[in-house]
N, C-alpha and C positions, 0 to 999 in steps of 0.2 A: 504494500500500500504506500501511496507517495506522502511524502511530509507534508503537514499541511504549509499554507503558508502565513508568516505574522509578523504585523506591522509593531512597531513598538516605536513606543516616543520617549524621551528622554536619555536615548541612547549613550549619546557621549558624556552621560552626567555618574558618579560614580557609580552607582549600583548599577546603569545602565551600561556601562559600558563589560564588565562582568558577566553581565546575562548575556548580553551580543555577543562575546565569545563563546560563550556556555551553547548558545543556541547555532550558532556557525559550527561547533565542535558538533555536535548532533546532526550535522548535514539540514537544520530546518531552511527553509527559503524565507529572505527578511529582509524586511524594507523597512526602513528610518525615515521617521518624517524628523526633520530640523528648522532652522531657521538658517537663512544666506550667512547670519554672523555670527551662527554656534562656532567655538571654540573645541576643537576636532583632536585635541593631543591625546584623549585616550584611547581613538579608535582609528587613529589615522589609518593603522596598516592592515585595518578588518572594511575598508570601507569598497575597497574592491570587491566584495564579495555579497555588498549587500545593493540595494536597489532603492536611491534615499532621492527625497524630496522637500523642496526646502517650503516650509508651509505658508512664510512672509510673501512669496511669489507664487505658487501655485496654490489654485482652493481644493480643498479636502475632498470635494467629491471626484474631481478629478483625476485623484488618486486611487479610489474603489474602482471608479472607472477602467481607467487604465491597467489593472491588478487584481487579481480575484484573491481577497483576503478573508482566512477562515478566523482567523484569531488574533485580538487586539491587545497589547500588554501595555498599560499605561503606568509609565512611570515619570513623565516630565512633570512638575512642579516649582513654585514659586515659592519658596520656605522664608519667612519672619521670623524667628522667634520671636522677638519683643514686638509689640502691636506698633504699625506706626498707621496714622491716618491719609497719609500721603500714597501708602503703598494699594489700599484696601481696592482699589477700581482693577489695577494691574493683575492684582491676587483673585478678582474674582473672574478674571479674563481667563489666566491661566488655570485655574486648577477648578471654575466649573463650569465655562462657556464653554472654552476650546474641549474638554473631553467631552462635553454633553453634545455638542456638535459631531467629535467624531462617533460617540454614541451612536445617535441617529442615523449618522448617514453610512456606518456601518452596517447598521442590522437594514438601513434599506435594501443594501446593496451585497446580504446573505451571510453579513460574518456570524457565525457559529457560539464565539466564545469572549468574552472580556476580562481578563486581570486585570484587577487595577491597586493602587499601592493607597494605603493611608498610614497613620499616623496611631501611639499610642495617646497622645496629645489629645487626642476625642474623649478617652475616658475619665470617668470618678476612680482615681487609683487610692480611694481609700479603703478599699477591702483589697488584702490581697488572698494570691496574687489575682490580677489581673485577668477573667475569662473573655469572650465574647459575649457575654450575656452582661456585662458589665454595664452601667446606668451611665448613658455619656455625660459629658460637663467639659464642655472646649476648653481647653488650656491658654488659649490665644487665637486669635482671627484665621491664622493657618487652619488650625483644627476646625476652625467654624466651617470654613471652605473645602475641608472635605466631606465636614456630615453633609454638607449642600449637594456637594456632590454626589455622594454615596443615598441620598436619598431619593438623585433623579435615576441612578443606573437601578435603582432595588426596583423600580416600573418596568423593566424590560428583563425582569425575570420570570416569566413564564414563555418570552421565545428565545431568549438563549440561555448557557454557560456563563456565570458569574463567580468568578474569583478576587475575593478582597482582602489582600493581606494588612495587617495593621504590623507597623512595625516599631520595634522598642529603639533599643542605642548601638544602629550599624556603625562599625567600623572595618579598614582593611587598607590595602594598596591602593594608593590613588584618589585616596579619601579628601574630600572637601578640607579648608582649615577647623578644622572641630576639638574637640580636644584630644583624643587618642594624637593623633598627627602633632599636637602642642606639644605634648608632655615629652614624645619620643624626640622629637627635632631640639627640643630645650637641651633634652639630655644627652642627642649626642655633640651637640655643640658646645656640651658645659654650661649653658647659661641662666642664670637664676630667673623666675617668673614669679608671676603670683597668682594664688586661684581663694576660691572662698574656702570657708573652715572645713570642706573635703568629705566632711561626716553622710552628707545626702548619699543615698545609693539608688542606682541608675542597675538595666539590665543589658551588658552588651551581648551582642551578637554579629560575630565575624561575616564578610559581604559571602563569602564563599557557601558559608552555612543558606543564607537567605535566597540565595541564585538557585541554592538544590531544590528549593521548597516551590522556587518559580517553576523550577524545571520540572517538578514532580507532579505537579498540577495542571501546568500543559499537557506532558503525557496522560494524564490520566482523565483531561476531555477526551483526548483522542481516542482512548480506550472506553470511554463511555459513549460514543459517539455523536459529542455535544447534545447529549438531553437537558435540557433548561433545570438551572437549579440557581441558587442563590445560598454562596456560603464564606463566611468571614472568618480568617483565622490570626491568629497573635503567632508573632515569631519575637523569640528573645531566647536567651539561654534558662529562662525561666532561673534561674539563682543574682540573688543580688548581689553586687560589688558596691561597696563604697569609695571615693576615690581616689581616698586614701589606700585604699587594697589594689587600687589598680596603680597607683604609682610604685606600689613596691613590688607588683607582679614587672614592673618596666623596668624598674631598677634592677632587679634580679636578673630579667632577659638583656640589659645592654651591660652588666657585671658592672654598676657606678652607682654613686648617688647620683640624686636628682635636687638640683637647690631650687625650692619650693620654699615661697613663704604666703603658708598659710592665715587668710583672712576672717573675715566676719561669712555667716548662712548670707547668701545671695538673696535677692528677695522673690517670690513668688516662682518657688522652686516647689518641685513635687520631693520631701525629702525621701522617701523611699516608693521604690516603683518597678514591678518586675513582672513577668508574663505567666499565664497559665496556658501552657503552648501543647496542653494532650488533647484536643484536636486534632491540629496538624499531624502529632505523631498518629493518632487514629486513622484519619481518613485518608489522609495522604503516606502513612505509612514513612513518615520524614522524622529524622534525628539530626542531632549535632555531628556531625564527621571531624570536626575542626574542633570547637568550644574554643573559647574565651584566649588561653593561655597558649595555643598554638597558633590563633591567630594572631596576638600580638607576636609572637618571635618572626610570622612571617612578613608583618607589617612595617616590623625593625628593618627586619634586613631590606624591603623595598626603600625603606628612607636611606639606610645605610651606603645602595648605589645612587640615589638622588642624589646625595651629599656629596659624591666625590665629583 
């Protein structure tokens, strides 16, 4: 049976550009939609292989058009952390016009299946951990704009495959400035920083781990033969780190200290927050192959040739 084939957006963004390899590594047929002034350095030497469209100049239908797509993996987003007022028209451009548009003229146009990426940020993380059945409570405007979203795709689940991952604290190679990428670059440079009093715990979960969950979910539309369903799952290592324990899982892996000086609680942090991810391991039959501690050492060493 031939591969199906799938559009994915956000490609060159980190997690995306992961899965784009993940999914070229499987022989799937793929096409990128971008924009003319995406910045291309994750994916530059995977780009031969895919069939990409830059969506600032060409309109979306004319891509269904052109391409017979069974399956849409949405990952491009507009991320805020802190609210700003300025941003809020941009944010709801990206992350629930532009998918509820590709929504639409998707399933006009026969696709089968939708993945789409959200955020732990949607939930009340005061019971843990963390289920799907969890009571939402936006964290911030980000999170607002994916229940918006996530409320327009749950309508088109009685005619396709619906996959929504909610995700806790990726980190990996290639990684956005976030903190993982902070503390390791500090450290191999020697150079002192500063973070808040470190105590909040956060649930990471390596990119590699998260690409399997995409990948396993793909596969297993295919194997279900897109029957319409609609289902959310949490990815995180489900065990909490404080970051204080993650600096000294980094310290450990680069053989140094790390000169940290620790501050005050940040303000309107979630101080502990971690997934209930047996689900995933249920339905989808997905585990950690990596965890936490192997994927920093491989994270290290991608920084460690950056640096030279």
């Amino acid at each position: 049976m031939a591969k199906p084939t799938i559009l994915i957006t956000g490609a060159n963004g980190f997690l995306g550009s992961h899965l784009l390899e993940a999914l070229l590594g499987q022989k799937y047929k793929v096409v990128v939609l971008k924009r003319s002034t995406s910045d291309l350095w994750r994916i530059t030497h995977l780009m031969d292989q895919v069939v990409s469209y830059d969506v600032d100049l060409v309109p979306v239908k004319n891509v269904f058009e052109a391409v017979k797509i069974d399956i849409i993996v949405h990952l491009a987003t507009l991320y805020k952390k802190v609210d700003d007022s300025s941003s809020i028209e941009d944010m709801i451009d990206v992350n629930v016009s532009f998918p509820s548009q590709l929504l639409e003229i998707g399933v006009a146009n026969g696709v089968k299946a939708f993945v789409n990426t959200g955020t732990f940020f949607e939930y009340d993380c005061s019971y843990l951990p963390v289920d799907e059945s969890a009571k939402l409570k936006a964290f911030n405007y980000y999170a607002k704009t994916k229940i918006a979203f996530e409320s327009v795709l749950k309508t088109y689940s009685e005619q396709i495959l619906i996959n929504t991952f909610k995700l806790f604290s990726p980190f990996g190679e290639k990684d956005n400035p976030k903190l993982i990428p902070l503390i390791i670059q500090k450290g191999l440079n020697a150079e002192p920083f500063s973070l808040s009093e470190g105590l909040q715990k956060i649930d990471l979960i390596y990119v590699k781990d998260i690409v399997d969950a995409y990948m396993k979910s793909i596969d297993r539309m295919v194997d279900l033969s897109f029957k319409p369903e609609f289902e959310i799952y949490n990815l995180g290592s489900g065990h909490p780190l404080s970051i204080r324990d993650i600096v000294s899982i980094i310290e450990e892996e680069l053989g140094r200290r790390i000169n940290v000086n620790w501050g005050a609680r940040a303000d309107n942090e979630n101080l502990v927050s971690y997934a209930d991810v047996s689900k995933a391991k249920k339905l989808l039959s997905w585990d950690l192959n990596y965890g936490v501690r192997t994927g920093i050492k491989k994270t290290i060493e991608y920084f460690k040739i950056k640096n030279i």
